[in-house]
C-alpha positions as a Markdown table, in Angstrom:
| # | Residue | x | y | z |
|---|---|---|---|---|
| 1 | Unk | -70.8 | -2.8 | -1.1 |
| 2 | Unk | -69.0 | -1.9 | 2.2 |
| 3 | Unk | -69.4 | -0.2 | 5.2 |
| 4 | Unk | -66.8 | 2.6 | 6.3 |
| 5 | Unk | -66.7 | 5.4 | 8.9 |
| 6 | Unk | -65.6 | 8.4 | 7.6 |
| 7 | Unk | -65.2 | 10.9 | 9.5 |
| 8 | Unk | -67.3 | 9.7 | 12.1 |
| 9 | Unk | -70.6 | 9.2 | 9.5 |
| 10 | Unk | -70.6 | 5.6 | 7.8 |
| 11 | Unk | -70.9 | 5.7 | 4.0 |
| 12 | Unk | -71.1 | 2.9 | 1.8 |
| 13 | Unk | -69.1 | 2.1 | -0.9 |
| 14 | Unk | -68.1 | -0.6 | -3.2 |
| 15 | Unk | -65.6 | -3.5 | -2.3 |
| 16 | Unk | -62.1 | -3.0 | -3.9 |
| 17 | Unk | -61.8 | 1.1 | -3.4 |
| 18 | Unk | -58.3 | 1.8 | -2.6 |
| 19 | Unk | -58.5 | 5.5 | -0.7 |
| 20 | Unk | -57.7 | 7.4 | -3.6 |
| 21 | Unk | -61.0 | 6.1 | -4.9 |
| 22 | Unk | -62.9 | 6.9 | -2.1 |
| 23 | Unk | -60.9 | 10.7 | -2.2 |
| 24 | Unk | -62.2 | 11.4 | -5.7 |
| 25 | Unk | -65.8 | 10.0 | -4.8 |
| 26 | Unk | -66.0 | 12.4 | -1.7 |
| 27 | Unk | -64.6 | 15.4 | -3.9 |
| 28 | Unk | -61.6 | 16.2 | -1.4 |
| 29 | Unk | -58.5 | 17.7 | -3.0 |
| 30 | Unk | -55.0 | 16.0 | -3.7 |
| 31 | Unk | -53.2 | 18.2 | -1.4 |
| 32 | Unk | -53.3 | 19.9 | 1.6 |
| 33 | Unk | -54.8 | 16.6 | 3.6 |
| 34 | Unk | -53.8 | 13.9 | 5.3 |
| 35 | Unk | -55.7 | 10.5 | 5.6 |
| 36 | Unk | -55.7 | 7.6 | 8.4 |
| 37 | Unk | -57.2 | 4.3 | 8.1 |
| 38 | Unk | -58.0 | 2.8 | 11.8 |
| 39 | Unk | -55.3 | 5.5 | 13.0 |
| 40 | Unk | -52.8 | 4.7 | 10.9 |
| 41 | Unk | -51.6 | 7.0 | 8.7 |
| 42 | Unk | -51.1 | 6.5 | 5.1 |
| 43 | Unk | -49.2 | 7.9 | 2.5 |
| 44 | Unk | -50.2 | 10.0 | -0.4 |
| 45 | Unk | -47.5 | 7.5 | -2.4 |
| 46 | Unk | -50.0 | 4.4 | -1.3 |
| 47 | Unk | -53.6 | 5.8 | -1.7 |
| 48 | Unk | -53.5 | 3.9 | -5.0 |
| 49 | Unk | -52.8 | 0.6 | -3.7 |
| 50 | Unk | -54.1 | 0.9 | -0.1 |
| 51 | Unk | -57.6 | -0.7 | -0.2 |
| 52 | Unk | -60.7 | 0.1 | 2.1 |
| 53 | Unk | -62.1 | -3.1 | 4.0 |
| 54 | Unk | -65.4 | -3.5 | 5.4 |
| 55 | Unk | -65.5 | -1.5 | 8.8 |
| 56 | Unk | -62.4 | 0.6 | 8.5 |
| 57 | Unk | -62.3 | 3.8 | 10.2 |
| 58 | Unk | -61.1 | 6.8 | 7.6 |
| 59 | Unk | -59.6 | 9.6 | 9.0 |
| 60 | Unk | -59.7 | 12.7 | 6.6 |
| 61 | Unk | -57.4 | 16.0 | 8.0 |
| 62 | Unk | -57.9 | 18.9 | 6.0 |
| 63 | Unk | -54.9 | 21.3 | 6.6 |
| 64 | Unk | -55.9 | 24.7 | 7.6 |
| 65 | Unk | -53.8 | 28.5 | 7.5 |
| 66 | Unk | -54.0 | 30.8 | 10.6 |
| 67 | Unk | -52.6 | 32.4 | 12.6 |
């Protein structure tokens, strides 16, 4: 197991999640968001490959309507 920040609140979860892992274990949706690992942004085209590492700071957006 690892350590993250998500968020701001640290979670742990097992070594080798990529971050769309991490996406389905924290029941976010596919679209709509955005997500940043140690403010770096990463694409939805890499969430399969891009892997957490012990410490990394996850940024989730969810995008909102208004007005």
């Amino acid at each position: 197991m690892i350590t993250i920040k998500v968020n701001n609140q640290f979670k742990e979860i097992s070594e080798n999640s990529s971050v769309a892992h991490l996406l389905h274990q924290l029941a976010q949706p596919e679209h709509g968001i955005a997500v940043a690992i140690n403010q770096k942004i990463i694409t939805k085209s890499n969430w399969e490959s891009q892997f957490l590492n012990q410490g990394d700071d996850v940024l989730i957006i969810q995008a909102t309507q208004g007005g």
